[in-house]
Every structure is written in structure tokens, then in C-alpha cells.
N, C-alpha and C positions, 0 to 999 in steps of 0.2 A: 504494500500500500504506500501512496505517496505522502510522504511528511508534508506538513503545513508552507514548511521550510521551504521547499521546494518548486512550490507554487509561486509563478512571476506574472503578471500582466505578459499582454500580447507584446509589443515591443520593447521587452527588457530580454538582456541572453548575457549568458557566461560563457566561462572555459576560452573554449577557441575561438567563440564568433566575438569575442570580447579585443581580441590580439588583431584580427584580420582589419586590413585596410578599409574603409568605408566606405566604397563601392563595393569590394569583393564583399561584404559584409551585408551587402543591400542585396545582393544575389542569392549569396545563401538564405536571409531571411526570407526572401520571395518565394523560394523552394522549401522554407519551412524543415531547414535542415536543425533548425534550433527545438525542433519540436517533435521529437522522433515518437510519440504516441502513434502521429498520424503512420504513419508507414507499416508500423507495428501492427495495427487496426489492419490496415490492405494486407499484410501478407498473411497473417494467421489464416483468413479462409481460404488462401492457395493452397498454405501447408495442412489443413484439415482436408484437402479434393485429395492432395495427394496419400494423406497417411491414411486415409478411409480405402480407398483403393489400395491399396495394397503395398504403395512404394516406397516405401523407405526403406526395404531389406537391399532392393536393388537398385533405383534411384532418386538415391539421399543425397548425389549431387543438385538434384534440381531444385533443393530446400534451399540451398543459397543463390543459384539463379533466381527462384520468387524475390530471396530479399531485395538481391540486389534490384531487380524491376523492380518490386515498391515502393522503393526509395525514390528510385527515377519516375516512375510515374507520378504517385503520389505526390513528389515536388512540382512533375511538369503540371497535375492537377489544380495545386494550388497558384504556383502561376497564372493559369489559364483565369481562373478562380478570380482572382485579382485584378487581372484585365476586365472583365466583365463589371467585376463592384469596384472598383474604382470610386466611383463618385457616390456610392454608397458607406463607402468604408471611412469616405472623410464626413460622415454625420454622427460617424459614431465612436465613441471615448475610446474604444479597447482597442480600433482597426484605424483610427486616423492616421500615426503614426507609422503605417506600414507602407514597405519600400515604394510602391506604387503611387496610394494616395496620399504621402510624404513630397512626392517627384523626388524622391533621390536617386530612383530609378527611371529611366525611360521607357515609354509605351512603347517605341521600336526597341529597344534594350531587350524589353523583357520577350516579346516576338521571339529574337533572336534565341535567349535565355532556354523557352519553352520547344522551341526546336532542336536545340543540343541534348534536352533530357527526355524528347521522345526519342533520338536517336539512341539513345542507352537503351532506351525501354525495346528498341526494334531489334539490336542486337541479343537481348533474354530473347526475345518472339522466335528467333532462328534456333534456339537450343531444342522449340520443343518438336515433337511430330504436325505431320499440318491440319491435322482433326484440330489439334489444341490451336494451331495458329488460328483458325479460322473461329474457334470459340471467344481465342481473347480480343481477336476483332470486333467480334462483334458487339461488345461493349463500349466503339467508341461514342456511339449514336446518344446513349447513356449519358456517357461523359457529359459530350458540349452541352446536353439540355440540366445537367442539374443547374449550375449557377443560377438557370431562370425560374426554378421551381417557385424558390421563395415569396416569387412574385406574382405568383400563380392560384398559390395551394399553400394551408395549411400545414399541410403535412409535407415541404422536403428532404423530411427524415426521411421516409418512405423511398423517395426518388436517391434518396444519397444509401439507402441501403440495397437496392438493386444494382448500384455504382459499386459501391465498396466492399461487395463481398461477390462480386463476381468469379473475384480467383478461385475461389471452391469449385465452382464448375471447369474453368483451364486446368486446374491440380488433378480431378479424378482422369479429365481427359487427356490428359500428359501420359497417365499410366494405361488406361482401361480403353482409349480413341473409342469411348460413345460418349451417352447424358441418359444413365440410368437411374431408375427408380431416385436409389439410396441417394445419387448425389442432388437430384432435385428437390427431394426432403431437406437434408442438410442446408443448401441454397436458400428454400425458402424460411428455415427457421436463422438463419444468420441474419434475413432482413427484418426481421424484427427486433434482434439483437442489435440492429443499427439505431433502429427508431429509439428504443431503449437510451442506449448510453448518449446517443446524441440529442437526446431533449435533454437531458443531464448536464449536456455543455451548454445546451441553450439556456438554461437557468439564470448563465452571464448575462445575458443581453436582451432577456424581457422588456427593460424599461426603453432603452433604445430603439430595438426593433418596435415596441408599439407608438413607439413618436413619429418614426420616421416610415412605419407601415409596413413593417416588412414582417411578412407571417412565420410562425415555427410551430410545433407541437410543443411546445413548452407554454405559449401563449394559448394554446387551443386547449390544453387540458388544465388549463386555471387553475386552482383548488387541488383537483384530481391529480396532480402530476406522479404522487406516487404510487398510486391504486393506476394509472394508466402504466406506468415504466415498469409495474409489476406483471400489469398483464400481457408487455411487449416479452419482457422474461421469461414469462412462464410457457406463452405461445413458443418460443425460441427452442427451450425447453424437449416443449411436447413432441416438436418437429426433429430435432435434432437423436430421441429418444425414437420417434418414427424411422427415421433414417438408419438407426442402427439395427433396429429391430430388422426391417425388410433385409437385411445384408447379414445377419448374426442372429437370427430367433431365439437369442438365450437368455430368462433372466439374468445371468449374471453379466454379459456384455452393458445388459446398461448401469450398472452398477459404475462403470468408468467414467460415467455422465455425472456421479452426484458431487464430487467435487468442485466441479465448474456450478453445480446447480446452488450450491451451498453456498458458492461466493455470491454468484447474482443477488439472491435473498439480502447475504449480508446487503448490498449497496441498497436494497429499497429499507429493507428495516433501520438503516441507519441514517438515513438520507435525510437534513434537513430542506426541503423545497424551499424555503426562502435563503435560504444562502449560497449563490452563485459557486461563492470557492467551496464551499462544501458538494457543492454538484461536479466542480471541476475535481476534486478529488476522487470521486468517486467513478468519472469518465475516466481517469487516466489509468484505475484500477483493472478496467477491460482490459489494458496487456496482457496480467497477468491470469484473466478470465479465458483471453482467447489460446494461452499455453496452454491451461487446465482440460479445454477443451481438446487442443492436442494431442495431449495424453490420451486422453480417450479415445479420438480415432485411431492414434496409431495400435494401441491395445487392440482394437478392435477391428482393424484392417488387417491389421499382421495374421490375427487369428482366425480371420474367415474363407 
């Protein structure tokens, strides 16, 4: 779990992005390399496609092919990300100061920027077979349309959970080249695990987003937010317990699931909904939710 400590506003960073020059510094932060939850979040459901399927006995190289693409995507993500809210990002306290809506950086800059980190992401695309290339294609469409959800729809959890946990579907398909049963269960219950932890971040930015109009499920479950992030959990849960079943029909296989289920719990029973940083701790505790789960598929891949 994350100490108090450790919790910064949006544009504060340590360690090394502290030393780096102040353009290269503008870069990294645009890509969100000061913030490695986000990547952490994209790759765990790769590494769940792949360890539910079978492959970690025999390829456990591709577990660090995901990261590395996470990384690169997920930064090219938030670039992109950035480009689009720009002029949103400077109405609000947390995101003014970021590289974009700052201009420390340039809007042909960052073009450039977002180009070099999908070339990363295209050289991972070449490791896999082309069943998987043509699945993790097919999420760019996904991509470009979330930044607009918000403006849309209540719910861009929803739409950023169909985004972000796509890899579970490239992962089983890297080992198994289909889109069966078990990993469309798994799939579907990870997007609720989005909607979940990400109204959780959204907690920050209630008072802002409703000035400036910008919708979330954090706003849309008012009151309810923890009876709602409960029932995104437990839906996440039930599917993910689906998934294992259809692949593994054995009481004891899901038994690998109650650790990850035991943490979820903790974050809603502990959750205070009026306090942002306490939501953000509790988002950034998903890391170590999405290992937990991990564990479980790979227990459970291995052995089917």
C-alpha cells in the first residue's frame, strides 16, 4: 500500500525527473514516466491473457515485451491524452501545470514526442504472432475516442476500461492465436475493475470537473461512490471467477482469486469518498491488486 508520504500532486516529481534538464523533463512528464501506476495498470491484463493461457512455462519472454509496450504506449496514451485536453487541463488546479497546458512543451513537440513512443510500441507488435498483431490493433479505434468520452458520457471509466485492459485479450492471443470463452470472461470482468479504481482517482477532481463540466462516474455516483466501486469489484470478481471456472472447473482453482478479492474489499471498506488523497491511495493500491490477480492466473493457466 502507498504511504501518505508518497502521494504528490500532478506536477511535482522526484528522483530523476528532478536532475533532468527542463525540456527533457517536460517530455518525460508528458509521457507520464513520473507516474509508473499508469503502465502498471496497462500491463497487468497482458500479463493475466498470457499467464491464463498457458504461457509462462514457455513464453515468459513476452512478460517483459508487455512491459516494455506499456510503458511506451501508455506514455504515447497520455500524450495523445494531453493534446486533446489541453485547454481543459488549464481550468483545472491539478493538470494546469502540465507540460502541454504549461507550453513548456510544444503542440508540434509533443506530435513528434507521440510518434517516437508509438514506434516503441510497433517494434513489441513485431515480437508477437499476427493473430495477436491484428488483436492489439485493433484497439487503436478505442484509443483516439477515449479523451472525448468525458464529454460525452458519464461514465469514461467504462470507455477507458475497454482501453486499458485490452492486453488480456493480445496476452491469451500471443499464446492460444484465438479469443476464447475464458479470455472474454477475464476481458470483460477487468472492465469493471477499471471503472472501479478509476472513479477512485476521480474523487481528485469532483469539484473541478463539475465547474468546468466535465462528466466522470465519480460525479455520477454522488453519495453512492462506495456501494457503486463495490459493485464494479465484485462484478470484476464474479467474471474473473467465470473465466477461471470455464478453463479449470475446480473448486479449488478459484480459490487463487481470493487474495486479489480480499484486497478489492479492503479498498471499499476502507475508502473514505470525501477525501481525494485517500481515493488516490487506494487507486494506486491496484498495482499490487493487478499482481494478486497474477498469481492466480498463472496458478491456474499452468495447471489446466
Amino acid at each position: 500500500m502507498t504511504s501518505e508520504s508518497e502521494i504528490v500532486p500532478d506536477t511535482q516529481y522526484r528522483g530523476l525527473m528532478r536532475v533532468l534538464p527542463e525540456k527533457i523533463r517536460g517530455f518525460a512528464l508528458l509521457a507520464r514516466f513520473d507516474r509508473p501506476i499508469g503502465w502498471w495498470l496497462l500491463f497487468w491484463p497482458c500479463a493475466w491473457g498470457l499467464a491464463l493461457a498457458g504461457g509462462l512455462a514457455h513464453q515468459w519472454p513476452l512478460v517483459f515485451w508487455f512491459l516494455l509496450g506499456s510503458i511506451a504506449m501508455r506514455g504515447a496514451g497520455c500524450v495523445y491524452n494531453d493534446i486533446v485536453d489541453r485547454d481543459l487541463d488549464r481550468q483545472v488546479a491539478r493538470t494546469r501545470s502540465r507540460p502541454l497546458a504549461s507550453r513548456l512543451i510544444s503542440l508540434k513537440a509533443a506530435w513528434v514526442w507521440l510518434l517516437l513512443l508509438c514506434l516503441i510500441g510497433l517494434v513489441v507488435l513485431f515480437q508477437l504472432q499476427p493473430f495477436a498483431q491484428i488483436v492489439a490493433l485493433g484497439s487503436l479505434a478505442l484509443v483516439a475516442a477515449y479523451p472525448f468520452m468525458k464529454r460525452i458520457t458519464w461514465w469514461p471509466q467504462a470507455w477507458l476500461g475497454l482501453v486499458f485492459t485490452w492486453g488480456a485479450l493480445v496476452g491469451w492471443a500471443a499464446i492460444r492465436g484465438d479469443l476464447a470463452v475464458p479470455v472474454l470472461l477475464l476481458y470483460a470482468g477487468s472492465i469493471f475493475w477499471v471503472v472501479g479504481y478509476d472513479t477512485l482517482y476521480a474523487l481528485q477532481d469532483r469539484e473541478d470537473d463539475a465547474l468546468i463540466g466535465v462528466r466522470s462516474s465519480a460525479l455520477r455516483m454522488g453519495s453512492h461512490v462506495r456501494g457503486g466501486v463495490f459493485a464494479c469489484y465484485a462484478l470484476a470478481v464474479l467474471l474473473w471467477a467465470a473465466a477461471i471456472w470455464t478453463l479449470r472447473p475446480d473448486p479449488l482453482a478459484l480459490v487463487a482469486l481470493f487474495p486479489a478479492a480480499l484486497h478489492l474489499f479492503w479498498q471499499v471498506a476502507t475508502l473514505n469518498p470525501k477525501d481525494g488523497l485517500d481515493g488516490l491511495i487506494k487507486f494506486r493500491s491496484n498495482r499490487f491488486a493487478g499482481f494478486l490477480v497474477f498469481l492466480a492466473c498463472g496458478a491456474v493457466g499452468s495447471a489446466a
